[in-house]
PAGUKOL-457928 format. One record per residue (C-alpha): residue number from 1; residue in three letters; x, y, z. Coordinates in pm, whole numbers. Layout:
BEGIN
{NUM; "ALA"; {X; Y; Z}} ...
//
This chain:
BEGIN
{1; "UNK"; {0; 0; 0}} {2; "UNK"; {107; 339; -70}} {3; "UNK"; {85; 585; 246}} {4; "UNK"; {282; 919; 93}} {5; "UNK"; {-30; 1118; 49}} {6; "UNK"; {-158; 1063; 455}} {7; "UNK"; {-106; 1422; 596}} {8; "UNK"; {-199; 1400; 952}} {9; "UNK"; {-220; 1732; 989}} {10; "UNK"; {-540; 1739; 771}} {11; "UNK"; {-806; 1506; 817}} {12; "UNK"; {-1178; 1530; 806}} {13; "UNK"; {-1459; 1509; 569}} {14; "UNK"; {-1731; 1745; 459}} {15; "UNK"; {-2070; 1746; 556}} {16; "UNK"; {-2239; 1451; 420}} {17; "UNK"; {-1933; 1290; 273}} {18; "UNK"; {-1950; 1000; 533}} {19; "UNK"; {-1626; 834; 677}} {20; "UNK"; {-1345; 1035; 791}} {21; "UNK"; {-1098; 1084; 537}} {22; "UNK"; {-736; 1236; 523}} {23; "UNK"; {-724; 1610; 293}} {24; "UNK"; {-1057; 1702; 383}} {25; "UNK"; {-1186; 1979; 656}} {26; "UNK"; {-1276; 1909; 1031}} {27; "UNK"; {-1620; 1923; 1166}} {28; "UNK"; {-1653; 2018; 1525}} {29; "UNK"; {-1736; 1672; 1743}} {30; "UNK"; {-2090; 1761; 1865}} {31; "UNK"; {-2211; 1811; 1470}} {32; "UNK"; {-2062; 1453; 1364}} {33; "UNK"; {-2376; 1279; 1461}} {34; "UNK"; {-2414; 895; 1522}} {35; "UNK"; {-2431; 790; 1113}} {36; "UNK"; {-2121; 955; 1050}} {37; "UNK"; {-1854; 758; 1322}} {38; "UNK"; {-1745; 441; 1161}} {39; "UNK"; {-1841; 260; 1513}} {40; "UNK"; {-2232; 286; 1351}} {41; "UNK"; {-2340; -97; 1316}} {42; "UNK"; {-2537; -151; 981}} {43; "UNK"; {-2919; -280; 1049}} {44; "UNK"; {-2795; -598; 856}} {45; "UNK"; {-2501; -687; 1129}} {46; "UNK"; {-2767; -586; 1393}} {47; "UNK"; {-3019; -840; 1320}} {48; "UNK"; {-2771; -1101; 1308}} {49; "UNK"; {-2554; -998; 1633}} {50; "UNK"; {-2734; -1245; 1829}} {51; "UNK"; {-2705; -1573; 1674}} {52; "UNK"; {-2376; -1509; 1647}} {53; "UNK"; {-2324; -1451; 2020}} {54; "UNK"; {-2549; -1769; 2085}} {55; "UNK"; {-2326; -1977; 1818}} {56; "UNK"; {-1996; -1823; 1957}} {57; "UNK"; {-2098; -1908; 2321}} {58; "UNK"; {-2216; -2276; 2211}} {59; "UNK"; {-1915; -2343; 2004}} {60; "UNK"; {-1684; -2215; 2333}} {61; "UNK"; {-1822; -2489; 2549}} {62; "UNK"; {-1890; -2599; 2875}} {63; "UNK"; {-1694; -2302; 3065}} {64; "UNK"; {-1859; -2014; 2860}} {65; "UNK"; {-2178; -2139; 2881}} {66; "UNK"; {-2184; -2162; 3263}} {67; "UNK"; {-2016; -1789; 3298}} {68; "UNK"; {-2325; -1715; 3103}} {69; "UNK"; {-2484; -1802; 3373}} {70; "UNK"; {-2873; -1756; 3383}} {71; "UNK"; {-2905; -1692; 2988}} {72; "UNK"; {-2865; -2045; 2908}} {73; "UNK"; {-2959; -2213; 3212}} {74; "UNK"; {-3270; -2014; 3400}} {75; "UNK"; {-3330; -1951; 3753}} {76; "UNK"; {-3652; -2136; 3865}} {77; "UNK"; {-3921; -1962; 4013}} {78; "UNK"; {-3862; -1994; 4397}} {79; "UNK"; {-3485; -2106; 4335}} {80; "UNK"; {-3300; -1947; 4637}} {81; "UNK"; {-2901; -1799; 4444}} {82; "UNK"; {-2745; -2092; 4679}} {83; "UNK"; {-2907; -2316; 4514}} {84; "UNK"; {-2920; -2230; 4164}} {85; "UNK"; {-2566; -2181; 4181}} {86; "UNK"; {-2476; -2505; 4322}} {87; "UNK"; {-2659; -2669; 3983}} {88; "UNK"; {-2501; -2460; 3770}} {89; "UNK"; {-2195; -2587; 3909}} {90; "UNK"; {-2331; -2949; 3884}} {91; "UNK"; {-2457; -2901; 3525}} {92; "UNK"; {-2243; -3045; 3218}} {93; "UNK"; {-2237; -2877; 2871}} {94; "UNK"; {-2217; -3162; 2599}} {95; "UNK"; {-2073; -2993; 2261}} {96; "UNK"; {-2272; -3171; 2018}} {97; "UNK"; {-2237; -2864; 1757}} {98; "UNK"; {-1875; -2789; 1802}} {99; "UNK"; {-1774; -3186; 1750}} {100; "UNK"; {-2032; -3117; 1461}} {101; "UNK"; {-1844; -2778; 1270}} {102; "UNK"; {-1498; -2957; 1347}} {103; "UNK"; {-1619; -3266; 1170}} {104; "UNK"; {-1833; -3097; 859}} {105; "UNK"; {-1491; -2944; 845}} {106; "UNK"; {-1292; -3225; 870}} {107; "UNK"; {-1492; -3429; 608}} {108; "UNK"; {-1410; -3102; 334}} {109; "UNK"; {-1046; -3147; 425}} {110; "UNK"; {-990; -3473; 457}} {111; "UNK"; {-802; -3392; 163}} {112; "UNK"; {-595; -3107; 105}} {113; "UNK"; {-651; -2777; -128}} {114; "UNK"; {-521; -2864; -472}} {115; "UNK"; {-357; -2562; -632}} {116; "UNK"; {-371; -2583; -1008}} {117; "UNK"; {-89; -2678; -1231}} {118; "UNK"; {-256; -2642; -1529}} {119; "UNK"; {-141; -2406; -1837}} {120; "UNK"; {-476; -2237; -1793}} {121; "UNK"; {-526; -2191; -1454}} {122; "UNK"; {-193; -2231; -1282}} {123; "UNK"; {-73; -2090; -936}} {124; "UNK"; {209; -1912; -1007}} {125; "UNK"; {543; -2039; -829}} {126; "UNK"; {527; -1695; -603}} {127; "UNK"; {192; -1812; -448}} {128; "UNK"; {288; -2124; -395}} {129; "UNK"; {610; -2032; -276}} {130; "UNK"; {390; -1787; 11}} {131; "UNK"; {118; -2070; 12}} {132; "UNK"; {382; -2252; 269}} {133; "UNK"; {351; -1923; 548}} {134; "UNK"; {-11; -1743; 403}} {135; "UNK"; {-37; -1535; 697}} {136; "UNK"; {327; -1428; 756}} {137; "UNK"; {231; -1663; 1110}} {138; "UNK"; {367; -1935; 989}} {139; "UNK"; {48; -2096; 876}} {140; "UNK"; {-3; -2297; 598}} {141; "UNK"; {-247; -2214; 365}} {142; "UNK"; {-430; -2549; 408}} {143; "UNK"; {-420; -2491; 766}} {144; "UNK"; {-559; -2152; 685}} {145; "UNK"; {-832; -2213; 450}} {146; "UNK"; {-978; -2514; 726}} {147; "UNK"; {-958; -2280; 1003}} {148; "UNK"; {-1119; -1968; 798}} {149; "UNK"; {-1433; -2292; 684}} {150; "UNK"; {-1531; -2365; 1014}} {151; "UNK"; {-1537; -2023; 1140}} {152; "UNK"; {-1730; -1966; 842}} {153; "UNK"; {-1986; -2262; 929}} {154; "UNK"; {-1987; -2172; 1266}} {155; "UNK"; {-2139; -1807; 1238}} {156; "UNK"; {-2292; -1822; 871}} {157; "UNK"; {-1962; -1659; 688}} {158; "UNK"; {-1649; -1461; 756}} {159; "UNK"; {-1443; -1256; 556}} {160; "UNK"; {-1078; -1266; 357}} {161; "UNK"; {-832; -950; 430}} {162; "UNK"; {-575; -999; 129}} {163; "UNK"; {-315; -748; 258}} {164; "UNK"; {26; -592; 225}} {165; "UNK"; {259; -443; 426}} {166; "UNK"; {304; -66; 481}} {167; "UNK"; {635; 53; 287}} {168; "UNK"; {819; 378; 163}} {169; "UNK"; {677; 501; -97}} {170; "UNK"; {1037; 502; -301}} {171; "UNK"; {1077; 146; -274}} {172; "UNK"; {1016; -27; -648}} {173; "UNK"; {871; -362; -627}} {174; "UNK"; {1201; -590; -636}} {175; "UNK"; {1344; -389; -368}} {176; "UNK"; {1038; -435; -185}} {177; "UNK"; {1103; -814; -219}} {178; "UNK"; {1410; -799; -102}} {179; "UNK"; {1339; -657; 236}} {180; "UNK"; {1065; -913; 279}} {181; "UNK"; {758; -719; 188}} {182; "UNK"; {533; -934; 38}} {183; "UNK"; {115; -1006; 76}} {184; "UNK"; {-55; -1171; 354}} {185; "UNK"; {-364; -1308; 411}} {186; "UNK"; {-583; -1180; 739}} {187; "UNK"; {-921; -1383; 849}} {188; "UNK"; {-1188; -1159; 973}} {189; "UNK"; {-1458; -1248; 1168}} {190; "UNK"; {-1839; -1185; 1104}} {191; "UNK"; {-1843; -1061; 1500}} {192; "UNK"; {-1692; -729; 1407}} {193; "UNK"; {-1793; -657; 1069}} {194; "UNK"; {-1958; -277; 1145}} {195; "UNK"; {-2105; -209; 809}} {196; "UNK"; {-2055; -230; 438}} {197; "UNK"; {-2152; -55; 133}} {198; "UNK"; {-2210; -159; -208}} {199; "UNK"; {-2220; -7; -558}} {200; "UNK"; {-2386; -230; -907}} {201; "UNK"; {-2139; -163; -1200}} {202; "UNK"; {-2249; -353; -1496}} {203; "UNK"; {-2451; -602; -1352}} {204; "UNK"; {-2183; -677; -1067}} {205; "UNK"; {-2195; -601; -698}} {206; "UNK"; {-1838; -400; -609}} {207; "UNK"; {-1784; -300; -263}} {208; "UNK"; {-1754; 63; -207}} {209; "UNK"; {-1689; 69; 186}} {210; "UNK"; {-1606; -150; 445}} {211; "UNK"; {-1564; -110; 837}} {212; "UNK"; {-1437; -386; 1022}} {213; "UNK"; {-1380; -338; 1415}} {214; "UNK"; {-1023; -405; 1555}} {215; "UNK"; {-918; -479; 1932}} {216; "UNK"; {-599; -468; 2051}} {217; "UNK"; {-433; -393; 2342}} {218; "UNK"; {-126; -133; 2450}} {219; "UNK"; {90; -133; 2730}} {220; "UNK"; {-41; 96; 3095}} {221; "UNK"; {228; 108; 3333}} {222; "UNK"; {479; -143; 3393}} {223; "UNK"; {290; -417; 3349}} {224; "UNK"; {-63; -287; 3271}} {225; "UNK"; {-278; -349; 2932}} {226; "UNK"; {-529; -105; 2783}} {227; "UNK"; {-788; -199; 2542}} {228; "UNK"; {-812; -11; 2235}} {229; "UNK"; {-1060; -42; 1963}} {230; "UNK"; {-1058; 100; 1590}} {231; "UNK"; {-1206; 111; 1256}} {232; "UNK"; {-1039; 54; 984}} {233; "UNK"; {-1281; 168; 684}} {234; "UNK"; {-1177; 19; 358}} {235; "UNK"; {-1309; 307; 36}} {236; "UNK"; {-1304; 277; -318}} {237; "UNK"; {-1377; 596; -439}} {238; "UNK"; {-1281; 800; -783}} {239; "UNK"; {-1086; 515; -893}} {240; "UNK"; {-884; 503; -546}} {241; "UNK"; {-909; 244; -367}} {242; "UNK"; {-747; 268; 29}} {243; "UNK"; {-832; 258; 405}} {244; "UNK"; {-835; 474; 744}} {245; "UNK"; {-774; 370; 1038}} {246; "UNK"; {-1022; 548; 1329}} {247; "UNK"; {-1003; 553; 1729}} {248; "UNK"; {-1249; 682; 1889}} {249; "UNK"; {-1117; 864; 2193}} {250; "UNK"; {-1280; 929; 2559}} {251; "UNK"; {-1394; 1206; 2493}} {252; "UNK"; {-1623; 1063; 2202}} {253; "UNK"; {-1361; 1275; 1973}} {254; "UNK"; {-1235; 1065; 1674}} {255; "UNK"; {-913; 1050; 1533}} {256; "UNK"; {-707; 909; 1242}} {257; "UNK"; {-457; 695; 1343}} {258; "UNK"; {-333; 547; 1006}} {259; "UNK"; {-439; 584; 644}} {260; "UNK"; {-293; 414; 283}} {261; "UNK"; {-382; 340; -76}} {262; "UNK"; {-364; 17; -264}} {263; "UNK"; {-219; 95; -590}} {264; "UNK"; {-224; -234; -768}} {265; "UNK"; {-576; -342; -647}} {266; "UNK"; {-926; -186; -830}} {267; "UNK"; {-1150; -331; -605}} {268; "UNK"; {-1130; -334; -222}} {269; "UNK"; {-899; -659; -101}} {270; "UNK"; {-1175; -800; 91}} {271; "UNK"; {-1313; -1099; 12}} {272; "UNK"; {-1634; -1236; 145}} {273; "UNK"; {-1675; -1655; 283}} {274; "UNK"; {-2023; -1745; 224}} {275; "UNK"; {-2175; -2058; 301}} {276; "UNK"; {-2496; -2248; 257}} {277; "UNK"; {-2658; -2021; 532}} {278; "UNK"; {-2570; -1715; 276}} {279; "UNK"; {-2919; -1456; 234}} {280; "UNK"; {-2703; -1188; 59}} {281; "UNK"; {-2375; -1009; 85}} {282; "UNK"; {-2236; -1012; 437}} {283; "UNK"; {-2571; -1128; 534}} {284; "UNK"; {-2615; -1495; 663}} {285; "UNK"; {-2800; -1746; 954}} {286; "UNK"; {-2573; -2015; 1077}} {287; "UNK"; {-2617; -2350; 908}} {288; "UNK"; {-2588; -2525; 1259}} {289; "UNK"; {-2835; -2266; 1465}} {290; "UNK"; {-3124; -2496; 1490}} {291; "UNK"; {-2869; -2708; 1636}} {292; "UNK"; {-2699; -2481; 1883}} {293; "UNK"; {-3067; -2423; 2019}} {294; "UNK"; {-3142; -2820; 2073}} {295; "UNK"; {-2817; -2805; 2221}} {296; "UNK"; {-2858; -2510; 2501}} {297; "UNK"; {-3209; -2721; 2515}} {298; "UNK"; {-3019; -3068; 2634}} {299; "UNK"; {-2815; -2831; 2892}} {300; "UNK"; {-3108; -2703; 3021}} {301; "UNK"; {-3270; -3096; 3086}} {302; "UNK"; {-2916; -3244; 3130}} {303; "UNK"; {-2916; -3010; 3456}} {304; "UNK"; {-3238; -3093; 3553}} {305; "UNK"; {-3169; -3506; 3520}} {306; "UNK"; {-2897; -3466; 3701}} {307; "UNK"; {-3034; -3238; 3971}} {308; "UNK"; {-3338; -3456; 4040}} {309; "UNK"; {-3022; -3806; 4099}} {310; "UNK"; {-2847; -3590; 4334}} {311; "UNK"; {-3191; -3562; 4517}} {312; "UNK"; {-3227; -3922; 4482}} {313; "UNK"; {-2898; -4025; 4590}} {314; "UNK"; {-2990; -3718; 4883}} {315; "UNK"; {-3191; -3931; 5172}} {316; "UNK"; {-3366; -3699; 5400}} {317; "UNK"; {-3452; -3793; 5789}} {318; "UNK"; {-3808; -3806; 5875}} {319; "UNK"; {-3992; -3812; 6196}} {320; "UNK"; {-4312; -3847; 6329}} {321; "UNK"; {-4458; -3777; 6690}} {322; "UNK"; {-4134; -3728; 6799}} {323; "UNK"; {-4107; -3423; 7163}} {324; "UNK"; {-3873; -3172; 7090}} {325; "UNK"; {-3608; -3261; 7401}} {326; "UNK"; {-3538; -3023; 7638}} {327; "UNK"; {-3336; -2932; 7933}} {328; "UNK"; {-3468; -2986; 8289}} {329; "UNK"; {-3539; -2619; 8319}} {330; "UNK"; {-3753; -2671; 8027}} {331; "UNK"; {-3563; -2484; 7769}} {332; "UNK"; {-3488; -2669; 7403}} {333; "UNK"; {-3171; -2862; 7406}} {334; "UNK"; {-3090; -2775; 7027}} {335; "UNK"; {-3110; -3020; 6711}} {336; "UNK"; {-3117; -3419; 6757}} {337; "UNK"; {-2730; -3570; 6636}} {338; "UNK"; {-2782; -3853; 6420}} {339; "UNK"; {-2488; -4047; 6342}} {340; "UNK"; {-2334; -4432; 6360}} {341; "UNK"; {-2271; -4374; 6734}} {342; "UNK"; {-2599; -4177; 6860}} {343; "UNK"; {-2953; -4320; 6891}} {344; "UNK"; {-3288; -4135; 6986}} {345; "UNK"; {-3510; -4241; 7276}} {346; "UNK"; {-3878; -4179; 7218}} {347; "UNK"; {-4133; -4272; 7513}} {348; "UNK"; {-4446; -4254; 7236}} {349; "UNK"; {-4514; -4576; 7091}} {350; "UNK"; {-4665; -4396; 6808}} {351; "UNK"; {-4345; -4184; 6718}} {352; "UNK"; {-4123; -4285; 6428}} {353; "UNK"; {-3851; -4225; 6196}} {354; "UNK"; {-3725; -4314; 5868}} {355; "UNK"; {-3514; -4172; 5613}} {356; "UNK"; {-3713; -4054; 5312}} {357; "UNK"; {-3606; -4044; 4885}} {358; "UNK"; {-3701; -3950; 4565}} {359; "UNK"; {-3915; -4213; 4434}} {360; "UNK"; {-3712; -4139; 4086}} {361; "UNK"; {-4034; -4226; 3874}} {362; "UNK"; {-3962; -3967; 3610}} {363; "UNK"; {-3618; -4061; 3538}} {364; "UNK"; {-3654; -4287; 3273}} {365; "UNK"; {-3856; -4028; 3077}} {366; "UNK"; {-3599; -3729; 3153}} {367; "UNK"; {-3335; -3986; 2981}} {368; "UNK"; {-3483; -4050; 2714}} {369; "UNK"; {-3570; -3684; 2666}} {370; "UNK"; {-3203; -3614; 2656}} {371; "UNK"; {-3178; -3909; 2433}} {372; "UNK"; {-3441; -3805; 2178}} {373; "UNK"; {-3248; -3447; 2154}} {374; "UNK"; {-2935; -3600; 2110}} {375; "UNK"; {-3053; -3773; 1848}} {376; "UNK"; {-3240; -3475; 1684}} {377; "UNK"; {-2907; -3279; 1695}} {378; "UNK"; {-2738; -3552; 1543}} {379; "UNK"; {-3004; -3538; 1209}} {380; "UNK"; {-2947; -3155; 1226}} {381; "UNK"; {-2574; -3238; 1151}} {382; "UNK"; {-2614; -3477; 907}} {383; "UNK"; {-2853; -3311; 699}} {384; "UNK"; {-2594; -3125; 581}} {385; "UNK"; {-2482; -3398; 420}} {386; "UNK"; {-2791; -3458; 198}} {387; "UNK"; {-2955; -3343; -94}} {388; "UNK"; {-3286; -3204; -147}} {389; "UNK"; {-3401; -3518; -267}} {390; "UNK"; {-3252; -3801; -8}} {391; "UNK"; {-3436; -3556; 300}} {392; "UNK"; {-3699; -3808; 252}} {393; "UNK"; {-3545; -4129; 302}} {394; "UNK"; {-3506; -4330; 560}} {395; "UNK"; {-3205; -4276; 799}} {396; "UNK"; {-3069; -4598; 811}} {397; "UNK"; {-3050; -4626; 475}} {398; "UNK"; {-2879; -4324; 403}} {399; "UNK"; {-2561; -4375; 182}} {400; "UNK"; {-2355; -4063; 39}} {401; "UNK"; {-2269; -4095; -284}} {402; "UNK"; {-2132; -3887; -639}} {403; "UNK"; {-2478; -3695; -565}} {404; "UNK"; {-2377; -3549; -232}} {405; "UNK"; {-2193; -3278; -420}} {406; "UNK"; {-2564; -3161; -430}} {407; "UNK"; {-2544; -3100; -58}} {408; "UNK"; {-2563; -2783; 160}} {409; "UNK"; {-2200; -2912; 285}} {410; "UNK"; {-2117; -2963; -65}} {411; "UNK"; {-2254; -2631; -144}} {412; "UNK"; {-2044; -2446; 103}} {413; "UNK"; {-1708; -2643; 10}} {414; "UNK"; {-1822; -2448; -357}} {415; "UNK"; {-1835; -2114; -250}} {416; "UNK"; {-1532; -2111; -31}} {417; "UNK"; {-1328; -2247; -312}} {418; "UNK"; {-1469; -1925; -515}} {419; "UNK"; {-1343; -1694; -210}} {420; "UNK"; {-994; -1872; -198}} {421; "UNK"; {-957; -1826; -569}} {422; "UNK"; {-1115; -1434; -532}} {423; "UNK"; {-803; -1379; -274}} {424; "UNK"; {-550; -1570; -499}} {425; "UNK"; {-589; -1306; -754}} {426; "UNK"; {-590; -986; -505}} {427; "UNK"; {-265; -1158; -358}} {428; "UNK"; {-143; -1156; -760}} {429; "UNK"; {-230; -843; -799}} {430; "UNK"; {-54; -687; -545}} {431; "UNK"; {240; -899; -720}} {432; "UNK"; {204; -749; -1036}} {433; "UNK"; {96; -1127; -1170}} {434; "UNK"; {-183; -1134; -1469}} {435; "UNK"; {-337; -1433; -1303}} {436; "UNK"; {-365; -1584; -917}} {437; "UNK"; {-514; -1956; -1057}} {438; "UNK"; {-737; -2178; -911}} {439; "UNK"; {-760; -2417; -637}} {440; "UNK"; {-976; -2768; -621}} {441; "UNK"; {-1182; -2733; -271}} {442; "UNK"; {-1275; -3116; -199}} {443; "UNK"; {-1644; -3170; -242}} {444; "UNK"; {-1662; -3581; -267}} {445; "UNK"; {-1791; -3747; 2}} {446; "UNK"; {-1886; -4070; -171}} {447; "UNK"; {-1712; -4287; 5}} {448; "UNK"; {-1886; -4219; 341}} {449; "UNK"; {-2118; -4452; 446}} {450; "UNK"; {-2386; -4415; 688}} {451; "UNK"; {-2600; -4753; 777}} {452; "UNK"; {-2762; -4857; 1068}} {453; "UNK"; {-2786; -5214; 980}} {454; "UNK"; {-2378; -5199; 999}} {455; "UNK"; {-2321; -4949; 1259}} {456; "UNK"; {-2537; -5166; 1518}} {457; "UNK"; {-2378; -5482; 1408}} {458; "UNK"; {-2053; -5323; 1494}} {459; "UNK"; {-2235; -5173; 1859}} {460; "UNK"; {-2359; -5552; 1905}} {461; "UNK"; {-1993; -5708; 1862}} {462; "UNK"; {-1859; -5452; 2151}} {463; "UNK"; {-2132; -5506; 2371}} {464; "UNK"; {-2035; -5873; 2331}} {465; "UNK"; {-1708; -5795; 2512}} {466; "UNK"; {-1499; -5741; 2161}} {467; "UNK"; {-1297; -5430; 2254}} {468; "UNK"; {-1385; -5093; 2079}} {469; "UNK"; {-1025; -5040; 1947}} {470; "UNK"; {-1027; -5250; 1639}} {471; "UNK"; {-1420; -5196; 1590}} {472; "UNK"; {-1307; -4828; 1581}} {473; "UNK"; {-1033; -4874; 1325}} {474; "UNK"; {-1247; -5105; 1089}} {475; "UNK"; {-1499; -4843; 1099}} {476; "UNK"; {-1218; -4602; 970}} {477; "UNK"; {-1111; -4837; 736}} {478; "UNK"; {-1442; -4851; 550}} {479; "UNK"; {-1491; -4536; 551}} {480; "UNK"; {-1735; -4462; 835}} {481; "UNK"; {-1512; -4240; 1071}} {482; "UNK"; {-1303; -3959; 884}} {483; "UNK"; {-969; -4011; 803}} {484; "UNK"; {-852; -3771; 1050}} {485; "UNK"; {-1049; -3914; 1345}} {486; "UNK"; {-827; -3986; 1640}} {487; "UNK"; {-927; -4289; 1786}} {488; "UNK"; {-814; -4311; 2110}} {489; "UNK"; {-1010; -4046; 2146}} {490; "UNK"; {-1337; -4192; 2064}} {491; "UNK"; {-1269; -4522; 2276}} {492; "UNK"; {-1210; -4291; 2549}} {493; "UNK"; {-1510; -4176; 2531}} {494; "UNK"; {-1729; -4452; 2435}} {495; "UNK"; {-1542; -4601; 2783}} {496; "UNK"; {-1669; -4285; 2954}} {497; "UNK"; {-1998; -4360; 2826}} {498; "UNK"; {-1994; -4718; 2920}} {499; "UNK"; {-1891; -4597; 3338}} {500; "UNK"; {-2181; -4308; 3349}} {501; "UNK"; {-2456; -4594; 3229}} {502; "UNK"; {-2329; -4777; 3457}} {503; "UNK"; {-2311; -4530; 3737}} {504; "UNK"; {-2712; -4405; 3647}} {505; "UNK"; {-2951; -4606; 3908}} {506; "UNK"; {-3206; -4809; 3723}} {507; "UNK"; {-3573; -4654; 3646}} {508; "UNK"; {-3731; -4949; 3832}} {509; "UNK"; {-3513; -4953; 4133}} {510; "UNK"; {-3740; -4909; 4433}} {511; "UNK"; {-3577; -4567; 4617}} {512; "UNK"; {-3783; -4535; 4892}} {513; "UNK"; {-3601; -4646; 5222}} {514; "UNK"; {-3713; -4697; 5562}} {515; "UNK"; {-3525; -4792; 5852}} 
//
């Protein structure tokens, strides 16, 4: 980018221009007005701010969703704070949509991005050559593009900074190269997309302006951190196309921090990551949101199963016609000690005492509850899997094949390889290069197969006492478990599984006790 004409001695805009710009005149801070600070959040990112939080806080797990606290696991009516905080300390958050996003992911990559070789459509050597570090992190660029899909998944889409570092202005391109300077890819997150504008030139949408949020954090004191947060707005504008960087002080007064050009781009180097959830531009529902509700939903009866076997496994003493004792002044003597060496004396042949439980009739029901929304969450998952056309058939009969490229996973695999190939040519341009190629995003999932005929056989043979390990690795062998699957993993947790059935009382067992 080219930063020689930023003058920071001049900035501003005039009235109605919109963003702050460098070369233009200052307007006093009480006439700026709310729809002229880059901070103002486009009605589009405000309807969708809050499945975003809910699929951020899902997707964080167990600890975020109990700091949450009372927005995903209410207060009862009557619930004194002791005790609603004791079972929100009891309560367990199972993932089910995380494990979901990581796998959808993990079944698009179980093989790698191809970049093209051919004549036509070739990655040039320089790409490929910066394909190996994309981010100037030290990520790999297959590394990069999973990471930037299931962020993408998660919330609906994300976004593809192609950028490039800030030199002197004197500097010709192969002395920029030699000092290192070379483009970089950035992921943005839907979260702190502000606001975006958008012009129609010749029957195609161009971005015009951008404003994407940034955090970071400086040092206070010796040891100290404050938080800072700016907007960088991205223009195109009179056949310019650049970016200024806003903070917003204290005192509500803004001011320009940074500002640049990009010389060798015409359109804004931003790149959009749609997926199936896509409405429009920048505008999106999460694929897995149904999901990530059935999911807070299991919390919420997950906390009350497991509330209601603490009670049960919770005897209280009972007495009947039983004198409260008392000194031989008359005065109460305080609260009866029961324990293995005490006893209480009662006179009244009618007095009695017995230690009381939850009967534990509705337990049964409350597991399979949780059962029936695991399994609902699991169909949520896998319908991204299947076409329009296989909806209708029969779960356990369900077999992906050549077809599945049909799918809404399928679908999103498409469009991300169209926003990897969009930022392969802003990283060539930037390069000088006439071309960035093309890259092969993998959308065959044929050889996945998904039977419940074979699964159970399988879940028969290790209830039989064969041991999950090589059940688990035939299962990846055919194809059943993706390739990356760890499976120690998975028979750690199917042995988990196996100690918490065991550890549940039985729904006929009789828990009413008297001694």
């Amino acid at each position: 980018m080219d930063t020689a004409t930023y003058d920071p001695t001049n900035v501003g805009n005039e009235p109605g221009d919109g963003p702050l710009r460098s070369g233009g005149k200052g307007l006093e801070t009480d006439l700026l007005g709310e729809d002229n600070r880059p901070s103002k959040l486009s009605p589009l990112a405000k309807q969708q701010a809050d499945a975003v939080v809910v699929m951020r806080d899902v997707c964080a797990g167990a600890a975020q969703i109990r700091y949450r606290g009372e927005k995903y696991l209410p207060q009862a009516p009557g619930e004194k704070p002791p005790s609603y905080k004791d079972r929100l300390n009891r309560s367990v958050f199972f993932n089910a949509t995380q494990r979901t996003v990581e796998g959808l992911a993990g079944l698009v990559f179980r093989k790698d991005p191809v970049l093209s070789d051919d004549p036509e459509t070739a990655v040039p050597d320089q790409i490929r050559e910066h394909w190996e570090n994309i981010d100037l992190q030290g990520t790999h660029g297959d590394v990069f593009c999973r990471n930037l899909f299931a962020d993408a998944l998660t919330v609906g889409h994300a976004a593809l900074l192609v950028e490039y570092p800030t030199v002197r202005s004197d500097l010709n391109r192969e002395e920029e190269r030699q000092i290192g300077a070379r483009p970089y890819w950035i992921p943005l997150a839907k979260d702190n997309i502000i606001s975006w504008r958008t012009e129609n030139e010749y029957g195609k949408q161009v971005l015009t302006q951008f404003v994407y949020k940034e955090v970071t954090w400086a040092p206070r004191g010796m040891f100290g951190e404050r938080r800072i947060e700016r907007y960088r707005v991205f223009y195109r504008k009179g056949g310019t196309v650049g970016f200024e960087l806003i903070e917003i002080m204290a005192n509500n007064e803004m001011k320009l921090v940074g500002a640049g050009t990009y010389p060798t781009q015409t359109e804004i180097p931003i790149v959009e990551v749609p997926t199936n959830g896509s409405i429009g531009l920048f505008n999106s529902t999460p694929p897995l949101l149904d999901m990530a509700y059935l999911n807070i939903a299991h919390y919420q009866q997950w906390s009350d199963y497991a509330y209601a076997i603490h009670k049960t496994n919770v005897p209280f003493l009972f007495g009947a016609g039983i004198r409260e004792r008392t000194n031989p002044d008359g005065t109460p003597r305080g609260p009866v000690t029961i324990g293995p060496n005490t006893a209480v004396f009662e006179a009244d042949p009618n007095a009695k005492m017995m230690y009381v439980s939850h009967g534990g009739q509705s337990l049964a029901e409350s597991k399979q509850a949780l059962d029936d929304l695991k399994g609902d969450m699991g169909v949520l998952g896998l319908s991204l899997l299947l076409t329009p056309s296989r909806m209708a058939e029969k779960p356990e009969t369900i077999r992906l094949r050549k077809s599945s490229s049909e799918s809404p996973l399928a679908a999103s695999a498409r469009m991300f390889q169209d926003a990897i190939e969009n930022a392969l040519q802003l990283h060539a341009n930037y390069l000088r290069l006439e071309q960035g190629g093309s890259v092969e995003i993998n959308r065959d999932f044929e050889g996945l197969l998904i039977e419940a005929e074979v699964m159970g056989a399988f879940a028969q043979l290790v209830n039989a006492g064969l041991p999950p390990g090589p059940v688990l690795a035939a299962l990846k062998r055919g194809g059943r478990l993706a390739e990356d699957a760890d499976l120690d993993e998975l028979e750690m947790e199917w042995l988990m599984g196996q100690q918490l059935n065991a550890a549940l009382p039985s729904p006929n067992t009789e828990l009413m006790d008297e001694q």
